[in-house]
N, C-alpha and C positions, 0 to 999 in steps of 0.2 A: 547452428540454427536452432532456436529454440523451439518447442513441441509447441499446439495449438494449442488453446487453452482446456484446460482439464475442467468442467464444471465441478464448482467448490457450491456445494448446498451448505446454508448458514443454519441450517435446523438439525442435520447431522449429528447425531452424539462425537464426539473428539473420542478419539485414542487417549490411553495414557500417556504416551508417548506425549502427545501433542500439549497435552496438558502440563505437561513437567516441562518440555520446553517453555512454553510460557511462564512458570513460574521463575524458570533460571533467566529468563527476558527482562523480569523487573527490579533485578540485582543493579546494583552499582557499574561493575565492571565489564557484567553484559551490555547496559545499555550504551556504555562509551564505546565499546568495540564495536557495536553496531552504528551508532552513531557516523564515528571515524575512519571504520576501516571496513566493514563487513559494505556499506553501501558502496564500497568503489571495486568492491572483488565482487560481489553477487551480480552481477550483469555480466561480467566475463566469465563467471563459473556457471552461471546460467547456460548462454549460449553454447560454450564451448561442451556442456553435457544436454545437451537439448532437454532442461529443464530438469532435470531431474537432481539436479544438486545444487543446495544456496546453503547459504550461511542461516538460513533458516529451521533447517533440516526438517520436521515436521510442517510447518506451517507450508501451505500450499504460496510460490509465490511466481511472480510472471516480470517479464522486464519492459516498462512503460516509455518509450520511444520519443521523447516532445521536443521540439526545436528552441534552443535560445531567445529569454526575453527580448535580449536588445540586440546579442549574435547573431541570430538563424542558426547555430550550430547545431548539429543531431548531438542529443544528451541521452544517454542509457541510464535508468533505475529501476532497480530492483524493489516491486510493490506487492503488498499483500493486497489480495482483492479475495471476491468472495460474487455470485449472482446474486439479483434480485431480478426474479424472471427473465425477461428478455437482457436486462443491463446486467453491466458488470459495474462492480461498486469498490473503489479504491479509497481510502482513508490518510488524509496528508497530516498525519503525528508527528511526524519527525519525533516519537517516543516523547512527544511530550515536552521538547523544549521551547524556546524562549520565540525560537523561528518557525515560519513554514518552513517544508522543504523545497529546496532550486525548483524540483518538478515541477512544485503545487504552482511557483508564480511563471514557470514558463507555460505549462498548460495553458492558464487564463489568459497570456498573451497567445497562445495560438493553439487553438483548443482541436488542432487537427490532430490528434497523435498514433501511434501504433502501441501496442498491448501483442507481445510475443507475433509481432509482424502482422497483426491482424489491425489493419485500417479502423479506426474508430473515433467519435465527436467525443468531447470530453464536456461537461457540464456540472457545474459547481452547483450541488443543493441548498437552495436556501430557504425553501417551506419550512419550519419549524415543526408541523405534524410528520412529515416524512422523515426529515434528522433525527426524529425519536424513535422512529419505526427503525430507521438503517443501523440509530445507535445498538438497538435492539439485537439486532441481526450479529452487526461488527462484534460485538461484546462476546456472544457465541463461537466467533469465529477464533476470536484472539482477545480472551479477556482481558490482556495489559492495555487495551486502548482505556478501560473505563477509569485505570490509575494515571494513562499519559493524560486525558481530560483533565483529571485534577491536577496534573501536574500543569497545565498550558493555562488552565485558571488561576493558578498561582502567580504567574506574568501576564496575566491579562490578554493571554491569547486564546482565541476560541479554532479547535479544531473546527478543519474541514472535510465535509465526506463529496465526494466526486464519484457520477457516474457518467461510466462510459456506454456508446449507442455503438454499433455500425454504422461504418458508411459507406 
């Protein structure tokens, strides 16, 4: 069972630690492991240590709960999130490649989901003043987003930032 969510303030100075992560995050062979392998073990290594151990190691992350586009299957993924007051704010990069991630378009088919078992609406930003603000934010949290951008602009894909409510 994984632990409640631990609030992640996006104005926090980073650790070193956290920071050297990130920098081994924007390697070649980090990001295919993560890609491949690290997103299908982090939701079982989550749970099974009640949060306290991902593939992430430094980076604060939480397992996001959504149901099947066209299945209804329960889908488990392991998300970096961060608050912005009351919301919790998640970043669908999939590191920047060519696709969303499964999450990002089963959310928007059913935008009920859970966040570390904690019931919450899911809501895709699309004010461009606020996506500059959140970029703002994400960037602090985990500065490989600002290279996955350039990398999703390269294919013509524009990240999405999602924030999640209670319900």
């Amino acid at each position: 069972m994984p632990a409640r969510l631990t609030y992640v303030d996006p104005n926090r100075q980073r650790s070193w630690l956290t920071r050297a992560y990130a920098a081994f995050a924007t390697m070649r062979l980090p990001k295919f492991i993560s890609r491949h392998i690290l997103w299908k073990l982090d939701p079982i290594l989550l749970r099974a240590t009640g949060g306290r151990l991902s593939g992430t190691l430094a980076i604060r992350t939480a397992v996001l709960e959504t149901r099947g586009a066209k299945s209804g299957v329960v889908r488990r993924s392991a998300v970096i999130y961060f608050h912005d007051e009351d919301r919790v704010t998640i970043v669908a990069s999939n590191a920047g490649s060519a696709k969303h991630p499964a999450w990002y378009h089963n959310l928007r088919a059913h935008p009920d989901v859970t966040l570390n078992d904690i019931p919450m609406r899911a809501t895709v930003v699309t004010d461009e003043g606020t996506r500059q603000r959140l970029w703002t934010l994400a960037d602090r949290v985990f500065w490989p987003f600002a290279q996955y951008r350039q990398d999703a602009a390269k294919v013509n894909r524009t990240i999405s930032i999602v924030q999640l409510t209670p319900r």
